[in-house]
C-alpha positions in Angstrom: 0.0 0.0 0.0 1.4 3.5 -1.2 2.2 5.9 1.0 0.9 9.1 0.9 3.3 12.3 1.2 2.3 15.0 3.8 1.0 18.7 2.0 3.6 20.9 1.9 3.8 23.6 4.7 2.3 26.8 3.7 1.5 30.3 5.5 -1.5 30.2 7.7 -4.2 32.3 5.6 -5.4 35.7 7.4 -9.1 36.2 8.9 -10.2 38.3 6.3 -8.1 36.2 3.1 -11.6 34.7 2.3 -12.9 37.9 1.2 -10.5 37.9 -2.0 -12.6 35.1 -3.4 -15.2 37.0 -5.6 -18.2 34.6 -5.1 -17.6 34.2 -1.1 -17.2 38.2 -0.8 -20.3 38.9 -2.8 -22.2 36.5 -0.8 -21.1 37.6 2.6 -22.0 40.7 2.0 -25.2 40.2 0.6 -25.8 37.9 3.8 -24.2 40.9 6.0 -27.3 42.7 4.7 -29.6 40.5 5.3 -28.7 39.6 8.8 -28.8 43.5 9.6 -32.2 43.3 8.7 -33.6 40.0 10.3 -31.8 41.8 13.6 -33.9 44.9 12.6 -37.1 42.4 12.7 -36.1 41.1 15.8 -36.4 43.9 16.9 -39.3 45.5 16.3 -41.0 42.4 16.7 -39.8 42.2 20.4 -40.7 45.4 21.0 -43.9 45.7 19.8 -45.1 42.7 21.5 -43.5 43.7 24.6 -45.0 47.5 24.2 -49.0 45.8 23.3 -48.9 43.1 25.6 -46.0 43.5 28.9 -46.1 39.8 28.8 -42.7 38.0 29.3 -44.2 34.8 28.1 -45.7 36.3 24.5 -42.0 38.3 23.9 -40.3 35.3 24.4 -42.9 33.3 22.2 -41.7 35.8 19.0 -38.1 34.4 20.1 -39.5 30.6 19.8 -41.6 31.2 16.5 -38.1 32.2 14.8 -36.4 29.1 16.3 -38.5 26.5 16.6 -39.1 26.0 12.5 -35.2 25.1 12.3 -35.8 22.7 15.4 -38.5 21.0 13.2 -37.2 21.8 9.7 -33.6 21.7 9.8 -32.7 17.9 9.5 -35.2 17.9 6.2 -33.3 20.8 4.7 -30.0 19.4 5.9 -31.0 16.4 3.2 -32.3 18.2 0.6 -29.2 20.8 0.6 -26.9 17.4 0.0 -29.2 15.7 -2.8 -30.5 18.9 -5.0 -29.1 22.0 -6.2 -27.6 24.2 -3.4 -28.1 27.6 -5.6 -31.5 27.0 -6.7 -33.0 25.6 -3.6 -31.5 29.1 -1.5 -32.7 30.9 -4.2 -36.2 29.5 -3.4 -36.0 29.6 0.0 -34.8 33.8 0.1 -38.0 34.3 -2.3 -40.0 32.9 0.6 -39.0 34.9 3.3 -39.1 38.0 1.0 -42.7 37.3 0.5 -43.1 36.8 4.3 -41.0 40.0 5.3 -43.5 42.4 2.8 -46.6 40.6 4.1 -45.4 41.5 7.6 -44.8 45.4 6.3 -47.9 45.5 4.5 -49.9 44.6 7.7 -48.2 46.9 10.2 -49.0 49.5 7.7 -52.7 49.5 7.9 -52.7 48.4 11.8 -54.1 44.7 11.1 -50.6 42.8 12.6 -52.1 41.9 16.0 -49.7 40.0 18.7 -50.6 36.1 17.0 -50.4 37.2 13.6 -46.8 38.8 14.5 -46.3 35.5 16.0 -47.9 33.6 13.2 -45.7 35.6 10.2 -42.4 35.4 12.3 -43.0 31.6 12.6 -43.1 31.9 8.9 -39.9 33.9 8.4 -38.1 30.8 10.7 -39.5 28.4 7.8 -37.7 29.9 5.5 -34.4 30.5 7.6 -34.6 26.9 8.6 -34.9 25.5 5.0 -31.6 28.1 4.1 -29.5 28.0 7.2 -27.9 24.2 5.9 -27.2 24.5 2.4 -25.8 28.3 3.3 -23.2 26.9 6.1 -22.7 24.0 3.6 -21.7 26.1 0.4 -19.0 27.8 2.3 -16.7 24.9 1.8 -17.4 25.4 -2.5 -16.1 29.4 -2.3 -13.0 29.2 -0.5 -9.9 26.8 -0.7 -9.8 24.2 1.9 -7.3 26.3 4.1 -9.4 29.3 4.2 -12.5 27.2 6.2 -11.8 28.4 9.2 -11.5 31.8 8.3 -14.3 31.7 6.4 -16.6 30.2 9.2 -15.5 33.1 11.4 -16.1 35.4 9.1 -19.4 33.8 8.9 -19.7 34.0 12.6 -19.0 38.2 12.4 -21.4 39.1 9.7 -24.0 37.9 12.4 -22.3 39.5 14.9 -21.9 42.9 12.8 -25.8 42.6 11.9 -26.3 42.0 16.2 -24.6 45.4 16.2 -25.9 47.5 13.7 -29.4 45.8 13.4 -30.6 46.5 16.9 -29.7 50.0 17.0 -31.0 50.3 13.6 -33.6 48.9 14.8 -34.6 50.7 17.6 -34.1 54.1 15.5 -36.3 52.8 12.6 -39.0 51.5 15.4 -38.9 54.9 17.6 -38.6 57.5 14.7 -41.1 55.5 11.7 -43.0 52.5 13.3 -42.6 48.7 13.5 -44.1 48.8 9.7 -40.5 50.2 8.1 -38.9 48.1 10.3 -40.2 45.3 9.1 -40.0 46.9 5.2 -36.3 47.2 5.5 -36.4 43.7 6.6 -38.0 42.6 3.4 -35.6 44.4 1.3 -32.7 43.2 2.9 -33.2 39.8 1.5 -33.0 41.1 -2.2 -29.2 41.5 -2.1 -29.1 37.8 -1.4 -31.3 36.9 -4.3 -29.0 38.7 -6.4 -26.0 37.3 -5.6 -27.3 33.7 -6.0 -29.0 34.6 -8.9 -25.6 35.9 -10.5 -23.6 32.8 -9.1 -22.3 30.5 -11.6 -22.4 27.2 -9.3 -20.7 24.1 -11.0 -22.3 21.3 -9.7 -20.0 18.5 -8.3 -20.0 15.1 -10.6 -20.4 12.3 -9.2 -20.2 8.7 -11.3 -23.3 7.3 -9.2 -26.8 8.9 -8.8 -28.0 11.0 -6.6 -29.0 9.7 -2.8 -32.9 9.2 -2.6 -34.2 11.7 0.5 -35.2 9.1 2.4 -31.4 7.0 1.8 -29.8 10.6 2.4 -31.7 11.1 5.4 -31.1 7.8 7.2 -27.5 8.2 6.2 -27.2 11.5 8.0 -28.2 10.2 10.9 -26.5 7.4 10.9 -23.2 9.6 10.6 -24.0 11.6 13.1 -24.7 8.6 15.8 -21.1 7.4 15.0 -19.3 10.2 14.8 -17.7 11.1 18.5 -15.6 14.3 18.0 -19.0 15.7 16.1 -21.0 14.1 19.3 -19.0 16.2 21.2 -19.8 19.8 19.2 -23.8 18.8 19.6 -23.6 18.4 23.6 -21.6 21.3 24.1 -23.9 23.7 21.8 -27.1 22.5 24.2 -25.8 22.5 26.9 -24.6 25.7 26.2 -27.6 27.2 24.1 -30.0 26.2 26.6 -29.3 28.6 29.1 -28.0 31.8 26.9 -30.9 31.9 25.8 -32.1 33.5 29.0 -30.2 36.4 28.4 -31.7 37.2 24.8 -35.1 36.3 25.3 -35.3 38.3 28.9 -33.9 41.4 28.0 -36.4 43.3 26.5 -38.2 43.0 30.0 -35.2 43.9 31.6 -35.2 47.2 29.8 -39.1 47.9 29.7 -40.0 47.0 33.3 -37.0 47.3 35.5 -34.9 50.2 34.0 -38.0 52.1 32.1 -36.5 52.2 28.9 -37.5 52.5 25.4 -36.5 51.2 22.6 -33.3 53.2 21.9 -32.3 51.7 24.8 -33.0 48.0 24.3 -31.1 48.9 20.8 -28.5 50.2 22.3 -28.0 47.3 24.6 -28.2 44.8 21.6 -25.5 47.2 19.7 -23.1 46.9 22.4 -23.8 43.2 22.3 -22.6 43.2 19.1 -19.7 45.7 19.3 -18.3 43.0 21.7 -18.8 39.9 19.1 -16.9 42.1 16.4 -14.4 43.0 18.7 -14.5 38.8 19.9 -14.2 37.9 16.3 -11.1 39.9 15.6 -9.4 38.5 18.2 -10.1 35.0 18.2 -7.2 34.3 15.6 -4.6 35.2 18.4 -6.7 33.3 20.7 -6.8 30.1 19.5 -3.5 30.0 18.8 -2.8 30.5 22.7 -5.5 29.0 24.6 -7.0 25.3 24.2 -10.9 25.6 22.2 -12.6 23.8 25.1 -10.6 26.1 27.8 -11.4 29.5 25.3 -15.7 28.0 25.3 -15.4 27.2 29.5 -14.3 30.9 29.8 -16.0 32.2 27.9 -19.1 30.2 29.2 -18.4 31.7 32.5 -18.4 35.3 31.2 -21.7 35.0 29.9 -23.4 33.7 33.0 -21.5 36.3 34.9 -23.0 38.5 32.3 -26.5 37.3 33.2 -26.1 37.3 37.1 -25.4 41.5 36.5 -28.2 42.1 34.3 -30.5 40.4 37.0 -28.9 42.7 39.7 -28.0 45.8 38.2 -29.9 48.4 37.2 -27.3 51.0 36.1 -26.9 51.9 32.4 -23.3 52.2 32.0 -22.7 49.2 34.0 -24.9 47.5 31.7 -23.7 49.0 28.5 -19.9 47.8 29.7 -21.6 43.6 30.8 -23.3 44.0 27.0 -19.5 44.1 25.5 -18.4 41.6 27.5 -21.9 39.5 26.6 -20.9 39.7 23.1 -17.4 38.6 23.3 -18.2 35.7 25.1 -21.1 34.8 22.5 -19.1 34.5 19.5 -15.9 33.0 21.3 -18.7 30.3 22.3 -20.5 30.3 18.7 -17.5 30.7 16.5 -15.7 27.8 18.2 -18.7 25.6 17.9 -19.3 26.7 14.0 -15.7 25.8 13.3 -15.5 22.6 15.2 -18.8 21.7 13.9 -17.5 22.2 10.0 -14.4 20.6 10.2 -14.9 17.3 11.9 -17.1 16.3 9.3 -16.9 15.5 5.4 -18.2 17.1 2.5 -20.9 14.2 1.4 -22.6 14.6 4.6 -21.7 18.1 5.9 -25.4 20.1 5.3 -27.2 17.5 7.1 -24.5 17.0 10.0 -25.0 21.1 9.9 -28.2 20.5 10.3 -28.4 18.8 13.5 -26.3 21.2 14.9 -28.4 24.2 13.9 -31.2 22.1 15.4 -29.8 21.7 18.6 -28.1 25.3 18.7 -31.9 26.3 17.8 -33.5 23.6 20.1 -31.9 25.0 23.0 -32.6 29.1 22.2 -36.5 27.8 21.5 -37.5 25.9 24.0 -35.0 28.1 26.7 -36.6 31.2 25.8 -40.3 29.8 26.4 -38.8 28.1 29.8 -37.3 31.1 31.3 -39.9 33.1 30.0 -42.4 31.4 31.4 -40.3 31.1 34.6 -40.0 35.3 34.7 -43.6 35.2 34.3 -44.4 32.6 37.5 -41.7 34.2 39.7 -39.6 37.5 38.4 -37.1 38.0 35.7 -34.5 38.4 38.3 -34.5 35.1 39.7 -34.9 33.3 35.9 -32.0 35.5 35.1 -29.7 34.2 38.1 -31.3 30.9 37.5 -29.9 30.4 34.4 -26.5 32.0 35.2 -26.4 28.9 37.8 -27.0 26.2 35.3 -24.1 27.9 32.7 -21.8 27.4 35.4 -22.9 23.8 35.5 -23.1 23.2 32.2 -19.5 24.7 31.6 -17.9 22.3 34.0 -19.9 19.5 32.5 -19.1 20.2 29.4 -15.1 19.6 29.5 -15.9 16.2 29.4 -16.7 16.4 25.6 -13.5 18.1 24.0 -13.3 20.1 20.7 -9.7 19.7 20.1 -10.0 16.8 18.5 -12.1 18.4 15.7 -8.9 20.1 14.5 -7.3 17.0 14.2 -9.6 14.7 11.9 -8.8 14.8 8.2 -12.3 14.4 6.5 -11.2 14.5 2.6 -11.4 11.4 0.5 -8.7 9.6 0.5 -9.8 6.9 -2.4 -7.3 4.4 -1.4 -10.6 1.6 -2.1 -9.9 0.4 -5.5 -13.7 0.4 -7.3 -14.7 -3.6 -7.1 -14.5 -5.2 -10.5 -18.4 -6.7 -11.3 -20.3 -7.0 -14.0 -23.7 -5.5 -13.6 -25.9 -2.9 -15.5 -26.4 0.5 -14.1 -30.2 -0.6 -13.5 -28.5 -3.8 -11.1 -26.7 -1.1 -9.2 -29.5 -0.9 -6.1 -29.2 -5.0 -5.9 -28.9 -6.0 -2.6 -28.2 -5.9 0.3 -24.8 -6.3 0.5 -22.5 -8.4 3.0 -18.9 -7.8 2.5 -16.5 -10.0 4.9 -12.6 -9.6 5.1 -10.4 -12.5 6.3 -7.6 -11.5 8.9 -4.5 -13.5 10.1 -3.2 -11.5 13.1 0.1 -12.0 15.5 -1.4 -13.8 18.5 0.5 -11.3 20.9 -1.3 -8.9 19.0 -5.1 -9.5 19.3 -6.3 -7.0 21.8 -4.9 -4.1 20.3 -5.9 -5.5 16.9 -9.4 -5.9 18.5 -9.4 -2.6 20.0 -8.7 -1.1 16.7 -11.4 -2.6 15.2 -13.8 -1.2 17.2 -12.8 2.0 16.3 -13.3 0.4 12.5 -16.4 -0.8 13.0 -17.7 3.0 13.8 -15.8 4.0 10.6 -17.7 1.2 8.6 -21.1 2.4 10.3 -20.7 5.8 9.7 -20.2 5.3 5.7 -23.0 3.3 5.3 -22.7 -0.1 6.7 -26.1 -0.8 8.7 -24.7 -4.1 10.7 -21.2 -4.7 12.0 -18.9 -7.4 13.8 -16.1 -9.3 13.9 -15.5 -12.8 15.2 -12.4 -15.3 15.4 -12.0 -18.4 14.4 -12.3 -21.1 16.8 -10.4 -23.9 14.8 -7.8 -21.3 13.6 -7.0 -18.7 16.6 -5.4 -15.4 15.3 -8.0 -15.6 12.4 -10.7 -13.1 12.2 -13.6 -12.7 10.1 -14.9 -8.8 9.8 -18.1 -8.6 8.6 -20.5 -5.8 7.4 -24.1 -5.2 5.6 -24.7 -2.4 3.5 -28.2 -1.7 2.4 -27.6 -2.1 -1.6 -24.7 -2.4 -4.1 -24.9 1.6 -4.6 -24.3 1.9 -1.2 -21.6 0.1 -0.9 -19.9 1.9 -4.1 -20.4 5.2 -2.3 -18.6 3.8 0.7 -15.5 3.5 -1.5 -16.0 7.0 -2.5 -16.9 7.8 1.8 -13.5 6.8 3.0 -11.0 9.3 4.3 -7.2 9.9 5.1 -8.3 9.4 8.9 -10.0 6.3 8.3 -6.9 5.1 5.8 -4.5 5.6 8.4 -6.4 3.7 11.0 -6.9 0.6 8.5 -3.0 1.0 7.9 -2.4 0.4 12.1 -4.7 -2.7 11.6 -2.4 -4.0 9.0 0.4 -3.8 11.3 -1.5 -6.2 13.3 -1.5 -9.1 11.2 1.4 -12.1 10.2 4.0 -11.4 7.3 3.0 -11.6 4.2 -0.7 -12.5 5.8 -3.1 -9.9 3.2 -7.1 -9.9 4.2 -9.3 -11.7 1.8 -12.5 -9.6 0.8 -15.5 -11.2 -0.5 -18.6 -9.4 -1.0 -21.7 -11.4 -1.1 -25.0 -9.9 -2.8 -29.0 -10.9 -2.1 -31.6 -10.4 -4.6 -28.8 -11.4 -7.4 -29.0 -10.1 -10.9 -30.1 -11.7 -13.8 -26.9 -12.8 -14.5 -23.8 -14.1 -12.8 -21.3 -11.3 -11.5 -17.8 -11.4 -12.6 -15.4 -12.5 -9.5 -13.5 -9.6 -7.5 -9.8 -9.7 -8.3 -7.9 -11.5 -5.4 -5.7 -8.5 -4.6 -8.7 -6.0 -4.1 -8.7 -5.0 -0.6 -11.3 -3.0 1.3 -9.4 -1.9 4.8 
């Protein structure tokens, strides 16, 4: 078996070298825009329901109706993003929410957007985020060279966090000077510049020798992914068990500032803006920090500053004091969310990356959702002061619970395809492809001192096998011949198992290389693949070199 050579070293790329890719910088600005006004939405729509009804429970209900579509949608869109075309099916999901945004402005207008309706529309503006937010995060990988995904993702992470500055105050200008019904209009032109830009875009779709994955397939696959994939475990469980509880913070605010300092909504804008003055400032330095300070050390800090941030909002009622704890709030929110985006991108592969996105924006929107309707209902039952230190108690929990799953490993894992599986040599039409299913078995002879670290690395095997495809797993020795093994898998059909050879990756390469150092001289595996619901006719043998480690 070849060996492969390492890249070559090269200059780490800047923060901002994404935005000399044409496509990338005209989309990240056009998504700049847009994010300015779905922050000017939020808040108007926040305001207004907290200025018609003073009810913590309904304000943080307009919070839910933007989050909870992408809790219910997100894993469908995930799937689609992977199977169909990325630039048409963003293109149809921007129309949406442009339709959604000028309904919303056409109703303020003539006074006929009453506190369900506002509820009813913003639940409709989530739809259309939820059906975008997957295939967006996933085209990021197509506009920038592989070295440039990280920089790319935080600069990803800063338009939102530009928009969180510029959008609230915005916001709370267009709201006290015009009305909730501009607000709302900017809102709906916002989304035109990211019509535009797709609209322009030139996307070459990917070719790929087989045929496209059903949903259904596509969607099982996903998941199956997901449940075998530790390091990417590890991004889900910290994002809820961090997301849960911020969420307090967002969704409790606007009370805050109506009820227990008398503001207006310049001031709730304000807030937000120095909330997102800190993120910017956050972003720009989070190059230098991560070079210095562990990921999961950077997210435990800055986990801690956010619930510190919570406890002062809950006790202090002093402007400037608050103003200064809103900077802080911000630059502990993106060093939390940028670190999560990243990890989240990179331990994962490219066939599978919108729908493995897609669980994480479910569970990044699961926890803001259902938080903002628990601690909103909790304010409601008992006061926003004790929800607010309430939930600064559980970050701190969650924080020290959370070192347990680490994020440094996501920096590790090399996810491209190493195609090191030669392509099995059969006879069979293209309409014999989806025979199956599939049982593929591979013959070991391993050095007897070596079977429990040859067994211990087949474990980790087996989750490789799983996660590409194979839907049963094992391995068991032979009892007449000890030292000889016999790995078995099932895939669901023949396809399947040809997109496994195109599935596997340099990681998964150099762990099957570390199980060949566990078998005799000269001893190489025997694959045989077996196949139910033959073809009409006989298959033509597999070479007896072919090897599927």
């Amino acid at each position: 078996m070849s060996q492969v050579s390492p890249p070559p070293q090269t200059a780490a790329p800047g923060p901002w070298s994404p935005l000399g890719q044409p496509t990338f910088r005209s989309l990240w600005l056009a998504i700049l825009t847009s994010s300015i006004g779905t922050s000017v939405h939020d808040v108007a729509a926040s305001w207004v329901m907290a200025e018609n009804t003073g009810s913590p429970f309904m304000v943080a209900a307009v919070q839910a109706a933007t989050t909870l579509p992408v809790v219910l949608l997100a894993v469908i869109a995930g799937t689609l993003a992977d199977i169909v075309d990325r630039r048409r099916y963003l293109l149809l999901a921007q129309l949406w929410m442009l339709s959604v945004a000028s309904a919303l402005a056409l109703l303020a207008q003539l006074g006929q957007l009453g506190p369900w309706t506002l509820v009813a529309l913003t639940f409709a503006l989530g739809v259309g985020a939820a059906m975008a937010m997957p295939a967006q995060q996933a085209t990021t990988p197509e506009l920038v060279p592989r070295p440039m995904l990280g920089p790319a993702v935080a600069l990803g992470s800063l338009s939102i966090n530009i928009a969180r500055s510029v959008g609230p105050a915005l916001g709370g200008l267009i709201v006290s000077h015009w009305g909730v019904a501009w607000a709302f209009a900017v809102n709906a032109l916002s989304f035109c510049g990211v019509v535009l830009v797709l609209w322009r875009w030139k996307r070459q779709p990917e070719q790929h020798a087989l045929p496209p994955e059903s949903f259904g397939s596509a969607l099982r696959a996903g998941l199956r992914y997901a449940l075998h994939a530790s390091v990417f475990q590890s991004v889900l469980v910290k994002a809820a068990l961090f997301f849960a509880f911020a969420s307090a913070l967002t969704a409790l605010l606007p009370i805050v500032v109506k009820q227990e300092l008398g503001g207006g909504a310049g001031t709730y804008g304000l807030l937000l803006g120095c909330v997102g003055i800190g993120a910017i400032s956050g972003a720009l330095l989070l190059p230098k920090l991560r070079l210095r300070i562990d990921p999961d050390r950077l997210v435990l800090a800055a986990t801690l500053a956010y619930a510190g941030c919570m406890a002062t909002v809950a006790l202090v009622r002093e402007i400037r004091v608050l103003l200064a704890v809103s900077l802080v709030n911000g630059f502990a929110w993106i060093c939390v969310l940028s670190s999560l985006q990243i990890a989240a991108q990179t331990s994962v592969p490219a066939w599978v990356r919108a729908r493995a996105l897609s669980l994480y924006i479910v569970v990044f929107s699961a926890g803001m959702a259902t938080g903002s309707l628990f601690w909103g209902g909790l304010a409601q039952q008992q006061t926003t002061t004790f929800a607010l230190l309430a939930a600064a108690a559980c970050a701190t929990v969650a924080a020290v619970v959370g070192l347990r799953f680490r994020l440094g490993a996501a920096a590790k894992v090399d996810t491209l395809p190493s195609g090191h599986w030669p392509q099995p040599l059969v006879l069979m039409e293209k309409e014999e492809r989806d025979c199956g299913p599939v049982l593929v078995t591979v013959e070991y002879t391993v050095v007897l001192e070596r079977r429990e670290a040859f067994l211990q690395l087949m474990q980790s095997l087996g989750k490789t096998r799983r996660r590409d495809g194979a839907v049963q797993w094992g391995v068991m020795e032979d009892t007449e011949q000890p030292g000889t093994y016999l790995e078995y898998f099932v895939v669901a059909s023949w396809l399947e198992h040809l997109r496994q050879h195109e599935r596997v990756t340099h990681d998964e390469r150099r762990l099957q290389e570390r199980v060949l150092e566990q078998l005799r001289a000269q001893a190489t595996p025997r694959v045989r693949h077996f196949v139910g619901g033959a073809p009409g006719r006989p298959l033509e043998a597999l070479p007896r070199d072919h090897t599927e480690l």
